[in-house]
C-alpha positions as CSV (number, residue, x, y, z in Angstrom):
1,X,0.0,0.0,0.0
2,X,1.1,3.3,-0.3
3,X,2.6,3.9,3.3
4,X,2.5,0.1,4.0
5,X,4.3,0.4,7.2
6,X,3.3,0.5,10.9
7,X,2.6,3.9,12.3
8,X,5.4,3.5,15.5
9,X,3.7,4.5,19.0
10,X,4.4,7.5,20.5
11,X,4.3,7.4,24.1
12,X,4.2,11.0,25.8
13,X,6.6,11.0,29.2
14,X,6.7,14.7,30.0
15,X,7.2,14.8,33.9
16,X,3.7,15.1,36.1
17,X,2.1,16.9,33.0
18,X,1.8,13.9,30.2
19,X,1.0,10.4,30.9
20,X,0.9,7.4,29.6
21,X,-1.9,5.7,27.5
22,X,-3.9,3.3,29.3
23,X,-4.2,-0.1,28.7
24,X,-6.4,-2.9,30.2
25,X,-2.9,-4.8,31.0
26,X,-1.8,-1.4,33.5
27,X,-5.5,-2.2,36.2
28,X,-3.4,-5.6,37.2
29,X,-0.2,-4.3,37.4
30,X,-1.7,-1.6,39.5
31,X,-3.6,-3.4,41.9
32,X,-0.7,-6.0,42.4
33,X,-2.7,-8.6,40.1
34,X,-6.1,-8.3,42.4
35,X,-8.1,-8.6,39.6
36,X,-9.8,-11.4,38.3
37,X,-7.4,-12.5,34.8
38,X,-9.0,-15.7,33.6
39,X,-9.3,-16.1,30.2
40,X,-12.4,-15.0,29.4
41,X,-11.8,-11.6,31.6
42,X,-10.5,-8.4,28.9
43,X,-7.3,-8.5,30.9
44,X,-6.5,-12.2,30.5
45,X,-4.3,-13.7,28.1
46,X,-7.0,-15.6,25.7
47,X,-8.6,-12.1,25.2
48,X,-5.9,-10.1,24.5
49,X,-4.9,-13.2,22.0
50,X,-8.4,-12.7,20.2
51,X,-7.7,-9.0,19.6
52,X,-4.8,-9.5,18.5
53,X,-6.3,-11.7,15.7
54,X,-8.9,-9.0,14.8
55,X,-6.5,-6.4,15.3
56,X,-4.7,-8.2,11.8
57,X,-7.9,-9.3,10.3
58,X,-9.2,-5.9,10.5
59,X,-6.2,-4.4,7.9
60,X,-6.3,-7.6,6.0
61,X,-9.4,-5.9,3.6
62,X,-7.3,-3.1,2.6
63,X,-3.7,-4.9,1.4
64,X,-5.5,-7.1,-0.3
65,X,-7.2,-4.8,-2.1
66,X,-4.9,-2.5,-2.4
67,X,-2.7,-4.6,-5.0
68,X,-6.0,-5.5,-6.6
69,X,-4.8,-3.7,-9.8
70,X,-1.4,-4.7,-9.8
71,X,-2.5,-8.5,-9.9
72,X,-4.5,-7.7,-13.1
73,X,-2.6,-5.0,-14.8
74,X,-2.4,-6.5,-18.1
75,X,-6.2,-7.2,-17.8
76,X,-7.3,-3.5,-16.9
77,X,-5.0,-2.2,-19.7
78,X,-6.7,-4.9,-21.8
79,X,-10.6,-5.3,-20.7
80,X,-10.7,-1.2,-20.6
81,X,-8.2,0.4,-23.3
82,X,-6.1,1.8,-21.0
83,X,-2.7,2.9,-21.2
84,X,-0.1,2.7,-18.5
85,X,0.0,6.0,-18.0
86,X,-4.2,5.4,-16.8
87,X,-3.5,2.8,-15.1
88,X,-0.7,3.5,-12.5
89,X,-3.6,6.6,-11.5
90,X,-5.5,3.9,-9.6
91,X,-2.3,3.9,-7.6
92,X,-1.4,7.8,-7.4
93,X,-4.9,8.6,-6.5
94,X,-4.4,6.5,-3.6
95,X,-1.7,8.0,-2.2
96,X,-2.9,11.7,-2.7
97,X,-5.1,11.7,0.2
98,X,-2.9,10.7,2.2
99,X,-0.4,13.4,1.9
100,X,-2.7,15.3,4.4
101,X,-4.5,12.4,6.0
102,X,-2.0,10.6,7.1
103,X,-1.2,13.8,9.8
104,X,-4.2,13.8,10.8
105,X,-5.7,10.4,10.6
106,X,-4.5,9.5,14.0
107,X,-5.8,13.5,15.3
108,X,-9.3,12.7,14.5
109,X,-9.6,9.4,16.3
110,X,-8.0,10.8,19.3
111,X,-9.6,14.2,19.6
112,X,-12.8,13.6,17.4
113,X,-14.0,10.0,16.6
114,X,-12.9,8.0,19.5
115,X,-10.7,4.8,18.3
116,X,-14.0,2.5,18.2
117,X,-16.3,4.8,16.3
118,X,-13.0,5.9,14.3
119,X,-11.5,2.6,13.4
120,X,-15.2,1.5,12.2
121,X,-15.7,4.8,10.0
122,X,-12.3,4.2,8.6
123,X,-12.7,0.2,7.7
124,X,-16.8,1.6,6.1
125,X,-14.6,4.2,4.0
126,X,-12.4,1.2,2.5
127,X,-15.8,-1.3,2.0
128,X,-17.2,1.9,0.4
129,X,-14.4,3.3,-1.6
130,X,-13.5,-0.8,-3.4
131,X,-17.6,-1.0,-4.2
132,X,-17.1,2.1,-5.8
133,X,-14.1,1.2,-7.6
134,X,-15.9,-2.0,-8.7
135,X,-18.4,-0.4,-10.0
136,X,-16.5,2.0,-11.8
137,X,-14.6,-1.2,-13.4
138,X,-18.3,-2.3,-14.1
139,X,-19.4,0.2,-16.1
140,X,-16.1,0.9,-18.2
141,X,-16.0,3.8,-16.4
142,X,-12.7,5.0,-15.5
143,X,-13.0,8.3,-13.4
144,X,-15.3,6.2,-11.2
145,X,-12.7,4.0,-10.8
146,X,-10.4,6.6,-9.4
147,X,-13.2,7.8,-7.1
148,X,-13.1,4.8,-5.5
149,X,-10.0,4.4,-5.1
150,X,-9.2,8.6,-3.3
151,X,-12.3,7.4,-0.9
152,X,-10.9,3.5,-0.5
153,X,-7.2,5.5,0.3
154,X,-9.0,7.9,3.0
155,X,-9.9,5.2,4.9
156,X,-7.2,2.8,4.5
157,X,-4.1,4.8,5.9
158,X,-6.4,5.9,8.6
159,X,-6.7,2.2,9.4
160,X,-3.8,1.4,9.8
161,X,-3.3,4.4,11.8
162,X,-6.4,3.1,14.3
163,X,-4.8,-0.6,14.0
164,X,-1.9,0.5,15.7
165,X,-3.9,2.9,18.3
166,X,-5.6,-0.4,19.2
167,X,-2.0,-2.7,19.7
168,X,-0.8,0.6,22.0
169,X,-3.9,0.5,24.5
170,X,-4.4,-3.5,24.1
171,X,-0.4,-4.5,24.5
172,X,1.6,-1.5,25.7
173,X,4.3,-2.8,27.9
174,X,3.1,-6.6,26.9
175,X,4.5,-7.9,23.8
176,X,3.8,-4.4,21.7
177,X,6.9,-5.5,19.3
178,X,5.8,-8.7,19.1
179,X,2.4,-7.2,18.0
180,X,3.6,-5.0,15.5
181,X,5.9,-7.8,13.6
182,X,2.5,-9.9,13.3
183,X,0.2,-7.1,12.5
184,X,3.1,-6.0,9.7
185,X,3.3,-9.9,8.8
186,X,-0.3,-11.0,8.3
187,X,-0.8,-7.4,5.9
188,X,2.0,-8.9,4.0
189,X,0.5,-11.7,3.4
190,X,-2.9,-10.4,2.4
191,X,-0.6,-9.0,-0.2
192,X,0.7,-12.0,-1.4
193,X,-2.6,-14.1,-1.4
194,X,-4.2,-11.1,-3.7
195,X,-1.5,-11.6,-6.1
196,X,-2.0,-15.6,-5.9
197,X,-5.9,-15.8,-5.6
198,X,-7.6,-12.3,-7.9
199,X,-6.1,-14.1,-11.5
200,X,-7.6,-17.3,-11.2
201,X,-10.4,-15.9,-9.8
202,X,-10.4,-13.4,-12.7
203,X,-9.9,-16.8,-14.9
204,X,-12.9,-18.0,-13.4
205,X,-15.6,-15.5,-13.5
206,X,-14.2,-14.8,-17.6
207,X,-15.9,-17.8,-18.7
208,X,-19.4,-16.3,-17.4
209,X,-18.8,-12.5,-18.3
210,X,-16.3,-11.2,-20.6
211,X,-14.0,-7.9,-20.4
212,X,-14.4,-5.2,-18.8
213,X,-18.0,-6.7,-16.6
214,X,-15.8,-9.7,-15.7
215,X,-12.9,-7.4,-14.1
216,X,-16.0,-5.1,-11.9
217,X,-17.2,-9.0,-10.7
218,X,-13.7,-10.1,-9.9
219,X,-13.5,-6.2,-7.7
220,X,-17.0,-6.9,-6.2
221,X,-16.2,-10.1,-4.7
222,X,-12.4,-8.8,-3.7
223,X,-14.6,-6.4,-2.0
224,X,-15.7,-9.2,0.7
225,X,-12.4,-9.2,2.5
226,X,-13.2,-5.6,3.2
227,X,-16.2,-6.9,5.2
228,X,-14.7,-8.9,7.2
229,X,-12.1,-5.6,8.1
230,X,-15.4,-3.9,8.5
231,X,-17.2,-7.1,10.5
232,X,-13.5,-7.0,12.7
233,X,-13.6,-3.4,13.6
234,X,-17.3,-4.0,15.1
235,X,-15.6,-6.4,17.3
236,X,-13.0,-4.5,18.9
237,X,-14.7,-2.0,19.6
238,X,-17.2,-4.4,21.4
239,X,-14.1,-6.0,23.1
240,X,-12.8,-2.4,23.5
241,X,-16.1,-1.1,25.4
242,X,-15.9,-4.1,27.5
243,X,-13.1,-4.2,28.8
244,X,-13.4,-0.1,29.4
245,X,-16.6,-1.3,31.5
246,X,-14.3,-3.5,33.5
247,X,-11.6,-1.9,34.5
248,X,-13.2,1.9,34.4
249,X,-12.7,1.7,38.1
250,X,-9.2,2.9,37.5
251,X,-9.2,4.6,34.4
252,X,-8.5,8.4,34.8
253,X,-8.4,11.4,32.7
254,X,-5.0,11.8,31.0
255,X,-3.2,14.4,29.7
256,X,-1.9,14.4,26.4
257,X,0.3,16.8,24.2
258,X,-1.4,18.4,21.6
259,X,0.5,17.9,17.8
260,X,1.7,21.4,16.8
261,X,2.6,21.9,13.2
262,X,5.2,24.5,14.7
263,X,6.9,21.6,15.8
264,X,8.1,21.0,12.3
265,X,10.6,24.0,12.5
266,X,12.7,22.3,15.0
267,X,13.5,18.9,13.6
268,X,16.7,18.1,13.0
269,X,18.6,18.1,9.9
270,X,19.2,13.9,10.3
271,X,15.5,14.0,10.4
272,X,14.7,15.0,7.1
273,X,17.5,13.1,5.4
274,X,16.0,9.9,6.7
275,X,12.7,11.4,5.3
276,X,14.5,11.6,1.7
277,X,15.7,8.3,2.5
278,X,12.4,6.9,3.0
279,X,10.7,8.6,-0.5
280,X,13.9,7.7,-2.2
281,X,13.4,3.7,-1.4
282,X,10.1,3.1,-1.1
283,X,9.2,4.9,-4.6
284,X,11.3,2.3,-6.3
285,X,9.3,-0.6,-4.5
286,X,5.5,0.0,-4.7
287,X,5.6,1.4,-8.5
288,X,7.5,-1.6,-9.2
289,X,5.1,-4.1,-8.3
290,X,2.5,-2.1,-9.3
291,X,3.9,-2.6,-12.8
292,X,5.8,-5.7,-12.3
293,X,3.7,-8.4,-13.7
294,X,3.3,-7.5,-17.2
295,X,7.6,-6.8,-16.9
296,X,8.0,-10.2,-16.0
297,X,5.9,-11.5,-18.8
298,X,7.9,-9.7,-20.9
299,X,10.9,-10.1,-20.4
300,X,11.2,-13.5,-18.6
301,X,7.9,-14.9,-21.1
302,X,6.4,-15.8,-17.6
303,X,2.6,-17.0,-17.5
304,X,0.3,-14.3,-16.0
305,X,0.0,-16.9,-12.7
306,X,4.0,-17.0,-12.9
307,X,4.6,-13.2,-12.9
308,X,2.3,-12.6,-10.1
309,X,3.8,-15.1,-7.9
310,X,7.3,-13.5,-8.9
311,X,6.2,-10.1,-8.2
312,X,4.5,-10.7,-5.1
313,X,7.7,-12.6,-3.5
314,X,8.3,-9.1,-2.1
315,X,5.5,-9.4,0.5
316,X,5.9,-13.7,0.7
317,X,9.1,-12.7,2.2
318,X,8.5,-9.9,4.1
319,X,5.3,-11.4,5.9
320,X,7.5,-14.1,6.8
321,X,11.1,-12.4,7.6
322,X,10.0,-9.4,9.5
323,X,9.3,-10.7,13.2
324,X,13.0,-12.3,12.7
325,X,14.7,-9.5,11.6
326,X,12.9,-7.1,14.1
327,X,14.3,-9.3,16.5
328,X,17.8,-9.5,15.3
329,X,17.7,-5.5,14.6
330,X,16.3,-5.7,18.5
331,X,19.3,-7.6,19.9
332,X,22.0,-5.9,17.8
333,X,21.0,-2.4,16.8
334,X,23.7,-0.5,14.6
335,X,20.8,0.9,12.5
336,X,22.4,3.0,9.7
337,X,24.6,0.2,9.2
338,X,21.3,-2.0,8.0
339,X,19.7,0.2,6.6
340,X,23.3,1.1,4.4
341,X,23.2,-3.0,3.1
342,X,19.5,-3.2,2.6
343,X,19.8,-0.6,0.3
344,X,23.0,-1.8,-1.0
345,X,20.8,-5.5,-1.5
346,X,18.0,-3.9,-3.0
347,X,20.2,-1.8,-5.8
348,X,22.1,-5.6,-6.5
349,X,17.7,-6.8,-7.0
350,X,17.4,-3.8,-9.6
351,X,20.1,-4.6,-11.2
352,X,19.3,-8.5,-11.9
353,X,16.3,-7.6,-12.9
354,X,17.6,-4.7,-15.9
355,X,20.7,-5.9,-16.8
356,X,20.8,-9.8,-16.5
357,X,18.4,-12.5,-18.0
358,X,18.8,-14.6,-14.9
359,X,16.2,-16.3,-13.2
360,X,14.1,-13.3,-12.0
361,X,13.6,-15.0,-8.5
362,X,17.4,-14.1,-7.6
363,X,16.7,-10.1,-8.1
364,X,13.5,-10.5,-5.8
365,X,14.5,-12.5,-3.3
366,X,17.9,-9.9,-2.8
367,X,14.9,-6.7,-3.2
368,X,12.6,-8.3,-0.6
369,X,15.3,-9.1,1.9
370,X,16.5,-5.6,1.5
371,X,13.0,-4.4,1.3
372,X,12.1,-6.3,5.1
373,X,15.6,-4.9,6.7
374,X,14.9,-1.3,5.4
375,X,11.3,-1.2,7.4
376,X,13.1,-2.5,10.3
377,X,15.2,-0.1,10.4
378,X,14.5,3.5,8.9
379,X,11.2,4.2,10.9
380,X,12.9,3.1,13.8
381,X,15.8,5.9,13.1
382,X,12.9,8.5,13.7
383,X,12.6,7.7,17.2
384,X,16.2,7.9,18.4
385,X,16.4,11.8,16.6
386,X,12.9,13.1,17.6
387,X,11.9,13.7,21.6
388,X,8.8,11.2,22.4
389,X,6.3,14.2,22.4
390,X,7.1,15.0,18.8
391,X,7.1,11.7,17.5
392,X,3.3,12.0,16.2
393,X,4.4,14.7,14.4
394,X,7.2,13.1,13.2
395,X,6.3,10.2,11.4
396,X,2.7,11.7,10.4
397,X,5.3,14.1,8.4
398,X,7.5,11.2,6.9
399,X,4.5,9.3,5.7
400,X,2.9,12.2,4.5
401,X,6.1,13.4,2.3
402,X,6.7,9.7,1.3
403,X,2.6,9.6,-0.3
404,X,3.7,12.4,-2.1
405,X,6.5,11.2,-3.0
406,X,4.7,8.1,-4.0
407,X,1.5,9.6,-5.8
408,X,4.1,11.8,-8.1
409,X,6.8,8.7,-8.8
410,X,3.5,6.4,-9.6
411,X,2.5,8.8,-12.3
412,X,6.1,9.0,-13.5
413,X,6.4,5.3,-13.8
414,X,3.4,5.1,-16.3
415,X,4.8,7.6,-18.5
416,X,8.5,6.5,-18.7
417,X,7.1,2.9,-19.4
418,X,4.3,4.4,-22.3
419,X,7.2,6.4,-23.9
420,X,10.2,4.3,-22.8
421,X,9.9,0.9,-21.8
422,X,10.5,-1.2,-18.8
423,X,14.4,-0.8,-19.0
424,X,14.4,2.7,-18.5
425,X,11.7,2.2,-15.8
426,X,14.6,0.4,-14.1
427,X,17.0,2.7,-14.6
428,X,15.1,5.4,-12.8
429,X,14.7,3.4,-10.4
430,X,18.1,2.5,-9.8
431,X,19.0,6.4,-10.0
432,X,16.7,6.7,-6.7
433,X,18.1,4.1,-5.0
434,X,21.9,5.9,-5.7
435,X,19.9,8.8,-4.3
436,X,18.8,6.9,-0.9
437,X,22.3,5.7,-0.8
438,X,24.2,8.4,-0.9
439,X,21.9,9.9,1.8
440,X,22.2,7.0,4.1
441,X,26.3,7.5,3.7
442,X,25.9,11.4,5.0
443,X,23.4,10.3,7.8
444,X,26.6,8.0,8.2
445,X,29.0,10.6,8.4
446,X,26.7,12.9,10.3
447,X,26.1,10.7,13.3
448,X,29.4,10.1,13.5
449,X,30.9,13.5,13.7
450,X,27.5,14.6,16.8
451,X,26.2,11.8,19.1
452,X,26.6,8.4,17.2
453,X,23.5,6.9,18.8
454,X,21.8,6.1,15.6
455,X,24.6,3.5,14.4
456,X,25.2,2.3,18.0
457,X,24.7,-1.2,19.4
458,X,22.0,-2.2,22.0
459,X,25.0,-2.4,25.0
460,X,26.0,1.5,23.4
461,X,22.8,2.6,23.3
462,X,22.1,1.7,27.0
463,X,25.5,3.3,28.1
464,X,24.8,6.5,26.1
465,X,20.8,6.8,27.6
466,X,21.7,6.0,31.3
467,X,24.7,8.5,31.2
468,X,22.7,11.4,29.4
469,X,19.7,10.1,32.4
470,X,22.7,10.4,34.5
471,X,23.1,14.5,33.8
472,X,19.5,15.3,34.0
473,X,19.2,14.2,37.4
474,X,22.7,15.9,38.4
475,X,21.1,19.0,36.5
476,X,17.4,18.9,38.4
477,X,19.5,18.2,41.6
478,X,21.6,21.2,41.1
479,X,18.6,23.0,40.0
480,X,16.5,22.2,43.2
481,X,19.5,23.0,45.4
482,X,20.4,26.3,44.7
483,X,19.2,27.9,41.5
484,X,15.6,28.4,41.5
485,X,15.4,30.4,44.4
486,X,17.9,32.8,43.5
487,X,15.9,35.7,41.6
488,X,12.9,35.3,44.7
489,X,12.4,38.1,47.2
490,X,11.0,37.7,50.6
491,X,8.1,39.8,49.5
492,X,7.2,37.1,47.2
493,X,7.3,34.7,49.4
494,X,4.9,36.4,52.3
495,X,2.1,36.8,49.9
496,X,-1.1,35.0,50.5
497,X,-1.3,32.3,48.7
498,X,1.9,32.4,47.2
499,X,2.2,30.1,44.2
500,X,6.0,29.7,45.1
501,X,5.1,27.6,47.8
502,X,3.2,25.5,46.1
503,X,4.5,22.4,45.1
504,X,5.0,21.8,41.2
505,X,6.2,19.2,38.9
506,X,9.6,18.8,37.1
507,X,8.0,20.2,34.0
508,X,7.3,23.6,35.9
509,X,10.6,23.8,37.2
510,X,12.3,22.7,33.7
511,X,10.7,25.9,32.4
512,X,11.5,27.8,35.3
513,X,15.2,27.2,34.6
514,X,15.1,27.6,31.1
515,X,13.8,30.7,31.8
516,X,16.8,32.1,34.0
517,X,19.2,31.1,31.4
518,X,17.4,32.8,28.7
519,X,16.5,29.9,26.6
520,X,13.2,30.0,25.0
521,X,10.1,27.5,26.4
522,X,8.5,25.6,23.8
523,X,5.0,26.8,22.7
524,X,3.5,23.2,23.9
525,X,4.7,23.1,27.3
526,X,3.7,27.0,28.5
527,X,0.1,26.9,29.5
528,X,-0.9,23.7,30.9
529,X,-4.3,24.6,30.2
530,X,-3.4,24.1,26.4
531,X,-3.1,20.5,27.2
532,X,-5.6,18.5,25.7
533,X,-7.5,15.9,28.1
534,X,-9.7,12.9,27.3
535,X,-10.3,9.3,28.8
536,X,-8.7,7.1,26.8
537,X,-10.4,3.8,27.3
């Protein structure tokens, strides 16, 4: 899909003023395990184990759809006259959207929606959006088609966005990794059993309806695993509600930072060259197997079953690899050194694929490994450069650039195939890896010459955290010792009322101190009553 990566979890840990999100797993560990946790109770093990299974059945409807085209590209261009240039628009319109939604996908189930009525609006915009798009496909009709497919993209980043809301409050601090590598699996494979299941299907429903009626069929029954996304969101939110009702004895209203666009202005540098790192990649990925099955009949004279099952090893591997290497990225960290030799791996893919007529499973297999290693580790590289409180804003912007990046590259693709042929397809794709290369060398060379914690190990890493820890307490110490009193006249202090005897919270008298040495406070943290508040389960 477009973005077809796990949104990371942002968890807020400003001092007294921002907590944590909820979970039904945090009433036991609070109350010393008093409550009841059999398996049928919202905090026991067999319940958390069924949402997990409708948390990945309920994005299941949207990969598989999403590659709907790309496993009958040679049909659409056929059964509807279309040339490529038309048809990679059922992938750019997409990803347009999203260039805004993705920010504030996340925004409007948290502040508006609520993550059950959300997550079920979301998964009704996908059902809605494919029907659409199948009916477009029915009636020859293409800018239905594209209708379809801007409404089926509105809802389907957002779903992925409420998927992973729902992983955060079911399994933070419990296996929330773990989580994410299956959620991130079981899309992949929805992938992969589109490309393996919509051609004979398509084969199938030929011999009752013929061209372009046949293809609008073959979309309306695709349209059934959105249903069951749609039937799955019903049933967290049931499970959600529940379990609410159980432990709403100790929920609480929580504080939350609110996402400032202002933020933007204070990223990092390293920030936005992983974000060119990220377009750079992934734009030579998606297009490509949007396109890649009438390439591989082509130029390997592959059988239309053949060249799906060739072009969809990308997400075979990935749905099966990425659990594994999340672990081994876990245990051994050295990010920017992965991420170097996945892209490496996925240039040497490219290059079997353009310049060789060797089997074409040697070039896939070496672009899904690399493919799998860079999602591992890229997004990841966010949250070492960008404070916890800004990460929402952080990867909203990455994902956001990168559907841009993807809606114009998609477009692109069509042309340079219509006017130039699958080798120069290649090529440009090759020249963007070069480009996400280079950039990963100068992140390289960057960390090295500030802080080197994004190509540290685990053991560094640890080190490096608990010494910087390590000053912050030495500075709050010093702070609470002798400096904040220091510009404080008895006549302040003898007031009624004073708020200087009050007691306040670290995030008070961070601000305090940042005052007396003339820095400036962030926008976000000066009036506590700017915080946003809500319950959360």
């Amino acid at each position: 899909m477009a973005v077809r990566e796990p949104l990371l979890a942002a968890e807020d840990t400003e001092g007294d003023e921002i907590s944590r999100i909820p979970s039904p797993v945090d009433d036991i560990e609070s109350n010393g395990g008093a409550q009841n946790n059999g398996c049928c109770h919202p905090n026991g093990g067999c319940s958390r184990l069924f949402a997990l299974v409708f948390m990945c059945v309920l994005g299941f409807g949207s990969y598989f759809c999403y590659d709907n085209p790309g496993a009958l590209q040679d049909d659409f261009i056929d059964d509807m006259g279309l040339s490529t240039s038309e048809f990679v628009q059922l992938y750019s319109w997409y990803s347009w959207p999203n260039v805004i939604l993705c920010f504030v996908g996340g925004f409007l189930i948290d502040r508006v929606f609520g993550i059950r009525f959300g997550t079920m609006l979301y998964a009704m915009l996908v059902c809605v959006g494919q029907l659409i798009f199948a009916s477009g496909a029915f009636n020859n009709s293409l800018w239905i088609m594209i209708a379809g497919r801007f409404i089926f993209g509105i809802g389907g980043e957002s779903l992925a966005v409420a998927q992973n809301n729902y992983a955060v409050l079911w399994f933070k601090g419990k296996e929330l990794n773990l989580v994410f590598g299956f959620q991130m699996s079981f899309a992949r494979v929805g992938s992969f059993v589109n490309f393996q299941v919509v051609e004979p299907l398509y084969h199938y429903v030929n011999k009752y309806y013929k061209g372009y009626e046949c293809l609008g069929i073959v979309l309306f029954i695709a349209s059934g695993t959105c249903l069951l996304s749609l039937i799955s969101s019903a049933i967290l939110a049931w499970m959600d509600k529940r379990a609410h009702h159980v432990n709403s004895a100790n929920n609480q209203q929580q504080a939350e930072e609110v996402v400032r666009l202002t933020d933007i202005k204070d990223f990092p540098k390293s920030f936005w060259m992983v974000t060119f790192v990220i377009v750079t990649y992934y734009v030579a990925i998606f297009p490509f197997v949007a396109l890649g099955k009438v390439f591989f009949e082509r130029k390997f004279d592959l059988e239309p079953s053949q060249a799906n099952f060739v072009n969809s090893i990308v997400y075979l591997i990935a749905g099966f690899l990425s659990p594994f290497i999340g672990l081994a990225l876990d245990k051994t960290g050295c990010n920017v050194m992965w991420a170097f030799f996945s892209i490496l791996g996925t240039i040497i893919g490219h290059s079997l694929l353009a310049f060789t007529f060797l089997n074409p499973y040697y070039g896939m297999v070496c672009m899904a490994v690399g493919y799998t290693t860079v999602s591992s580790t890229l997004w990841p590289i966010i949250g070492l450069i960008i404070p916890e409180y800004q990460l929402g804003t952080a990867y909203g912007i990455a994902q956001s650039v990168q559907n841009l990046g993807l809606a114009l590259i998609a477009m692109l693709a069509g042309l340079i195939v219509d006017m130039g042929g699958y080798l120069m397809l290649e090529c440009f794709f090759l020249f963007c890896l070069g480009l996400a290369l280079m950039m990963i060398i100068f992140i390289w060379i960057h960390d090295y010459m500030t802080s080197g914690i994004l190509n540290m190990t685990v053991k560094q890493r640890e080190i490096y955290e608990r010494n910087r820890l390590a000053a912050e307490i030495l500075e709050h110490e010093k702070l609470l010792a002798a400096g904040s009193m220091s510009d404080i006249t008895p006549h302040d202090l003898l007031q009624p009322h004073s708020d200087l005897l009050q007691p306040h919270s670290d995030l008070y008298i961070r601000n305090r101190f940042l005052s007396r040495i003339g820095a400036s406070i962030p926008s976000h943290v000066m009036n506590p009553k700017g915080l946003a508040y809500r319950p959360l389960r």
